[in-house]
C-alpha positions as CSV (number, residue, x, y, z in Angstrom):
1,X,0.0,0.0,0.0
2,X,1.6,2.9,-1.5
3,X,2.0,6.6,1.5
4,X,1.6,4.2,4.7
5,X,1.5,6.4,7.9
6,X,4.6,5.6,9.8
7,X,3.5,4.7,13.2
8,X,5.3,4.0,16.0
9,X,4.8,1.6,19.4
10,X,5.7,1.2,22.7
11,X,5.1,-1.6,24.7
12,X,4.6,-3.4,21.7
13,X,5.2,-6.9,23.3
14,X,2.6,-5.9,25.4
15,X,-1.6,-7.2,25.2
16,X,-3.1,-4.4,24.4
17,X,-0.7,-4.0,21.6
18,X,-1.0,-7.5,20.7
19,X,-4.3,-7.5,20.0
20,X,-3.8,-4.7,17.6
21,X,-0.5,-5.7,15.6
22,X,-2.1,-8.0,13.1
23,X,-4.0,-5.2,11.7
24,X,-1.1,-2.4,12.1
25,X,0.9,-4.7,10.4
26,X,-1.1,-4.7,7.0
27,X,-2.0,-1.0,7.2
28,X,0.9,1.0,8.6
29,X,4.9,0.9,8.3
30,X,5.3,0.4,11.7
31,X,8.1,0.7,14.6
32,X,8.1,-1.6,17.8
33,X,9.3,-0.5,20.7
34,X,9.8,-2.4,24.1
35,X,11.8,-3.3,26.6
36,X,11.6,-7.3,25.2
37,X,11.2,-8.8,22.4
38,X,8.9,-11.5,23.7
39,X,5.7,-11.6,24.8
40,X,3.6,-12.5,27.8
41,X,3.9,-16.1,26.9
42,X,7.6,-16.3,26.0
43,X,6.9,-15.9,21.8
44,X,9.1,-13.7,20.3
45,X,7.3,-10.6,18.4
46,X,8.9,-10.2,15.2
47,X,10.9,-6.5,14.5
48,X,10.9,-5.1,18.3
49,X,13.5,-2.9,19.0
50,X,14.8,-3.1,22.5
51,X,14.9,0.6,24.5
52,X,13.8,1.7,27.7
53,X,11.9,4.8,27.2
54,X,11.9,5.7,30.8
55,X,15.4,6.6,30.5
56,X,15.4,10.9,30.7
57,X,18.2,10.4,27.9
58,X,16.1,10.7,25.1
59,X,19.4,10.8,22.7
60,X,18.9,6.9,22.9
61,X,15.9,6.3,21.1
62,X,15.1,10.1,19.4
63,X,15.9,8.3,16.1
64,X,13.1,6.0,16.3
65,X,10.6,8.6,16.2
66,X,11.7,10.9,12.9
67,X,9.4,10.7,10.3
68,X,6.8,8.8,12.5
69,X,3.2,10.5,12.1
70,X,1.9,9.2,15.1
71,X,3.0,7.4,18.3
72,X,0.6,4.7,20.4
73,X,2.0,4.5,23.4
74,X,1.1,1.5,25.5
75,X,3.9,0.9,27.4
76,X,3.8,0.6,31.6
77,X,6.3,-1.0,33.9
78,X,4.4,-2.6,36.5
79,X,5.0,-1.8,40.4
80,X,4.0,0.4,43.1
81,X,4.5,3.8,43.9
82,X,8.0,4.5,42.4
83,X,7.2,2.6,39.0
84,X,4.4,4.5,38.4
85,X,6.9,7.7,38.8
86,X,9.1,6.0,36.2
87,X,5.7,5.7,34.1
88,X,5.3,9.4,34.3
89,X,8.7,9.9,33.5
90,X,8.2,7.9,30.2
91,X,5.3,9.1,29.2
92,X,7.1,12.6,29.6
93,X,10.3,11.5,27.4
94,X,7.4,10.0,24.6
95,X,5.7,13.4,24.7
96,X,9.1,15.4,24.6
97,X,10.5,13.2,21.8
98,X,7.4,13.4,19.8
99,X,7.3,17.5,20.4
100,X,10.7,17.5,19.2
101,X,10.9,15.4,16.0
102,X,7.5,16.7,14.8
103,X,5.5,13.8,15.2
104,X,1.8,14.5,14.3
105,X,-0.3,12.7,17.2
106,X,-0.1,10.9,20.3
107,X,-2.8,8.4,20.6
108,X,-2.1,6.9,24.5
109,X,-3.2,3.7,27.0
110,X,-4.8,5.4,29.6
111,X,-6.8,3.5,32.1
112,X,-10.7,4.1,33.0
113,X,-9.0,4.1,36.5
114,X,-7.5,7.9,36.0
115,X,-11.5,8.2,36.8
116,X,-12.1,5.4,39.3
117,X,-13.1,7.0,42.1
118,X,-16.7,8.0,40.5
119,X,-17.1,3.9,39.8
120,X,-17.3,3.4,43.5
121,X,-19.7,5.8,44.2
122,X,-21.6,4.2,41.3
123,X,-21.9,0.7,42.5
124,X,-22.8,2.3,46.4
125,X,-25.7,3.7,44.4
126,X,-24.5,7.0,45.2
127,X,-23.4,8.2,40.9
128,X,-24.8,6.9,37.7
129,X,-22.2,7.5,34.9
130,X,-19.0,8.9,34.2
131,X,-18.3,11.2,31.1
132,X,-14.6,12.1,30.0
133,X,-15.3,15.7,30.8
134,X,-15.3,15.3,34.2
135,X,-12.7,16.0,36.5
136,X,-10.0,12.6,37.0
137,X,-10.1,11.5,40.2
138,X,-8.4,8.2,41.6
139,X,-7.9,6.6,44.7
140,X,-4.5,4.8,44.1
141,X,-1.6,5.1,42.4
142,X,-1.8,3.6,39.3
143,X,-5.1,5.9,38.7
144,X,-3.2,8.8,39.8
145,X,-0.3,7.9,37.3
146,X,-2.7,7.8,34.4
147,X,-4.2,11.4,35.7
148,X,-0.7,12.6,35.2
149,X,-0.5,11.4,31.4
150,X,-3.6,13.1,30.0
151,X,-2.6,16.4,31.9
152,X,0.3,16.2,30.6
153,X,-0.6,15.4,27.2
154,X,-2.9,18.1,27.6
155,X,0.0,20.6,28.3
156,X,2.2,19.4,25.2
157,X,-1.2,19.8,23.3
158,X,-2.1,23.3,23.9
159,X,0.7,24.4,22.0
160,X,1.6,27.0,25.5
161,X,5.4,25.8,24.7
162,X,6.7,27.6,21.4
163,X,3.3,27.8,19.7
164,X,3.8,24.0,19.1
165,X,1.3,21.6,19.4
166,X,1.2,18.2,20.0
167,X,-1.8,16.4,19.2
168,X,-3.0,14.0,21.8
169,X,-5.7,11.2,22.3
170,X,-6.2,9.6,25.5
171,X,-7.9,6.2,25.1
172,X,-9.3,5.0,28.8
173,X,-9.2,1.3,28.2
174,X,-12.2,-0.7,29.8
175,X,-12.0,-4.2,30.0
176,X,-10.4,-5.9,27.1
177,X,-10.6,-9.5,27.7
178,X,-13.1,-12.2,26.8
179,X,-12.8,-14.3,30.2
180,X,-14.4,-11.5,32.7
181,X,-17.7,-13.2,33.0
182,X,-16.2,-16.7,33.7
183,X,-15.5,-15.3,37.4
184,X,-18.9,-14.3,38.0
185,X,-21.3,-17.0,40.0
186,X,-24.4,-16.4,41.3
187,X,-23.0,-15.3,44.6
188,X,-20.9,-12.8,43.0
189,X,-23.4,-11.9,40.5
190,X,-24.0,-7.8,41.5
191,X,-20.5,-7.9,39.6
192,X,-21.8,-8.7,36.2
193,X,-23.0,-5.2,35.8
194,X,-18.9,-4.1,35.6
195,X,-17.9,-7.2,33.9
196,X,-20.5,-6.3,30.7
197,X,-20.4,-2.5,30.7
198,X,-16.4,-2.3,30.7
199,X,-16.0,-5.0,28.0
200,X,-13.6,-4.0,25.2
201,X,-13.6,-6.5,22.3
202,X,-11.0,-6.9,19.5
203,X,-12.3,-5.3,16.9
204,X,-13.8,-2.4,18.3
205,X,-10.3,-2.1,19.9
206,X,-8.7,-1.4,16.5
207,X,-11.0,0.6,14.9
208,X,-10.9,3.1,18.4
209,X,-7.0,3.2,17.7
210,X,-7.3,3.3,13.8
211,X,-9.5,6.4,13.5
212,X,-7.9,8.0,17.1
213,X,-4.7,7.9,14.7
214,X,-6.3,9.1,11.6
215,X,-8.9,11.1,12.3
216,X,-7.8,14.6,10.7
217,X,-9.4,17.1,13.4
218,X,-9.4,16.2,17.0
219,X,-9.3,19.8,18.0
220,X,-11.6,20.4,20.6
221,X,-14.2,23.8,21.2
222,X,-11.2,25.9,22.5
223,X,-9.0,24.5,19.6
224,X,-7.0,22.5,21.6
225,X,-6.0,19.1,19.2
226,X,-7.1,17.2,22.7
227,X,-9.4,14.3,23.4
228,X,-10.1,11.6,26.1
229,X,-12.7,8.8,25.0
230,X,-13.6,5.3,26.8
231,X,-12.4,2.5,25.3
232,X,-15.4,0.5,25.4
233,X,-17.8,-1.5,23.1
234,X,-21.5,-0.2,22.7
235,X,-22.5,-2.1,25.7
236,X,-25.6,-2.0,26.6
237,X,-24.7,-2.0,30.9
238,X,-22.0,0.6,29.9
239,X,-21.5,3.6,32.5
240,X,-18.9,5.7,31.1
241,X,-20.2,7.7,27.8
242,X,-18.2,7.5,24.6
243,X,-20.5,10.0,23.1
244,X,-18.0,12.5,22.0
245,X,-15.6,9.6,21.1
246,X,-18.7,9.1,18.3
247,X,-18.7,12.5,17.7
248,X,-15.1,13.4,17.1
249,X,-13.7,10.2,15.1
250,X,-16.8,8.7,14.2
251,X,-16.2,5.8,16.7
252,X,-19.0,3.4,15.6
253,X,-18.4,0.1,18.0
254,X,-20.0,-3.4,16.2
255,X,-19.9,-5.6,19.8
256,X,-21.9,-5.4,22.9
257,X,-21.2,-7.7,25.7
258,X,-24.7,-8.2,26.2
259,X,-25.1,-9.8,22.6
260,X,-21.4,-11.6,23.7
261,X,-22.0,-13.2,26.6
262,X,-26.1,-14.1,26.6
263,X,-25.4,-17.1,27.2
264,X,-23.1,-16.8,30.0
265,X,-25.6,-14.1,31.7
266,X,-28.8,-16.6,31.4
267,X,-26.7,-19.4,33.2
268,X,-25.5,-17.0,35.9
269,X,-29.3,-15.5,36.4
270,X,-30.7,-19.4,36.5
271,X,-28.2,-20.2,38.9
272,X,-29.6,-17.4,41.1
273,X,-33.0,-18.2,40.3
274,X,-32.5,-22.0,41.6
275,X,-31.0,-21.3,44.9
């Protein structure tokens, strides 16, 4: 395919990543980035460059990112407290590289945690449903981590340093795995509600990332080339709104969990019925 984007990412030995190369690697010219070259299950992932982006010495890997168009950055060392520093740290060197070689966009792997305190609230009846447009609040640290990233992806994007700006999408991933619902029983069942409203599938997965990557105008009513959405499917027990995320990129999800797993939610509900 003749004028492929060049897209770069990090973490790309990584799941969320995973589930995403297949495609990437028939659309774009890509560059992987990790700290591996293997992934979770010891299989090695074909044209990863080795580089630890946490390292402030962005000398090391600048070259990487020159002619890139955009950067998805899914790349987290797990840990407490003083990983998720080194997180922010990388995130910062990604932004900063980016800024500096003129990459387009940044299209990130934020968490629905940055927001997690409002999903307590909602399941002690207390809230109904989050929006990206309210204010990030967490009650640990690996919320608080993912805070930092969209504020400061929201300070590269405003364009504040040297009337440059960096365009930037943060993607709150939900829940993308197909074996949530196994775990639910009948005496756990007032969990069902998170399992099928955060569920994430495959496909909608990629086509969130594709369009969050070539979408032309992301700018938002101040004209700030900024955007959070929910990465969820169009699930019927959703409670976080990925309204504007139709509205901006023309996000049009094909799975909803309670189509997915019917058959796994009658079981569940008989079981409860029978005891």
């Amino acid at each position: 395919m003749p004028n492929r984007r060049k897209v770069l990412i990090t973490g790309a030995a990584g799941k969320i990543a995973g589930r995403m190369l297949p495609v990437f690697r028939k659309r774009y010219n890509l560059i992987l980035l990790d700290l591996k070259t293997t992934n979770r299950d010891g299989e090695e992932v074909a044209g990863i460059h080795a580089v630890d982006l946490s390292n402030p010495d962005r000398e090391i890997y600048k070259h990487y990112f020159e002619g890139v168009d955009a950067v998805v950055h899914c790349a987290w060392k797990p840990g407490a407290f003083e990983s998720e520093l080194s997180n922010i740290q990388m995130a910062y060197n990604i932004y900063h590289t980016c800024w500096e070689t003129d990459v387009r966009r940044v299209v990130v792997c934020s968490s629905n945690h940055a927001a997690d305190y409002y999903e307590r609230l909602i399941w002690a009846d207390k809230w109904d449903f989050v929006t990206p447009e309210m204010r990030p609040l967490s009650d640990n640290f690996y919320g608080w981590a993912k805070e930092a990233y969209e504020h400061l992806g929201f300070v590269f994007a405003t364009g504040h340093r040297k009337n440059k700006k960096l365009q930037n999408i943060q993607i709150r991933i939900g829940a993308p795995r197909e074996t949530d619902m196994n775990d639910i029983t009948a005496d756990n069942y007032h969990k069902m509600h998170r399992a099928l409203g955060a569920y994430l599938s495959v496909r909608d997965q990629v086509q969130l990332f594709v369009k969050s990557i070539e979408t032309e105008n992301i700018e938002d009513e101040n004209g700030i080339p900024f955007q959070i959405f929910y990465g969820i499917s169009d699930n019927s027990h959703k409670f976080w709104s990925i309204t504007n995320a139709r509205k901006v990129i023309g996000y049009e999800p094909q799975d909803n969990s309670a189509y997915r797993f019917a058959e796994r939610t009658a079981e569940i509900l008989k079981q409860r019925e029978e005891e």
